[in-house]
C-alpha positions, -999 to +999 in steps of 0.1 A: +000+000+000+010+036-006+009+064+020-018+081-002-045+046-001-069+042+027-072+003+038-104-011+025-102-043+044-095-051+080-067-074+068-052-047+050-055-028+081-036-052+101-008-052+068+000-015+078+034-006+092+027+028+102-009+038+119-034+054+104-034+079+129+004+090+124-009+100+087-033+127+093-035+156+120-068+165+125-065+195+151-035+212+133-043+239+112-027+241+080-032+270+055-017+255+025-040+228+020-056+231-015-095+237-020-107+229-054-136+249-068-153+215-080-161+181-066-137+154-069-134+139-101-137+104-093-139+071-121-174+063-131-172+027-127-187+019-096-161-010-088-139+014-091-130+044-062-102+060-081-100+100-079-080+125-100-048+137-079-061+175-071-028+187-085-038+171-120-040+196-146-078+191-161-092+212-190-125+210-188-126+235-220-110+207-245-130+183-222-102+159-220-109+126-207-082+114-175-086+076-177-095+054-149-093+022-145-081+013-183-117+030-193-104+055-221 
């Protein structure tokens, strides 16, 4: 698993080296985070949770299609 994948099973959970809670800081305060103007673009298959990296450059203009999950 990558640092940037939730567990989706408890066995998977148990695989982790590092906790879950090292990972994220809920009470700190952080001013760079980045706040997209749109929802998440996320893959439209629905066995399939994949979402666009926020720092993915998207035209929506040229409406180009980011594939996911080999759907092009």
């Amino acid at each position: 698993m990558t640092r940037n994948v939730w567990p989706r099973t408890k066995e998977e959970a148990r695989k982790c080296v590092i906790s879950l809670a090292t990972c994220i800081a809920p009470i700190c305060s952080n001013d760079e985070i980045l706040e997209l103007p749109y929802a998440p673009l996320q893959c439209e298959k629905k066995s399939c949770s994949a979402a666009a990296n926020p720092y993915t450059d998207v035209n929506f203009t040229k409406k180009i299609c980011i594939p996911f999950a080999a759907q092009f």
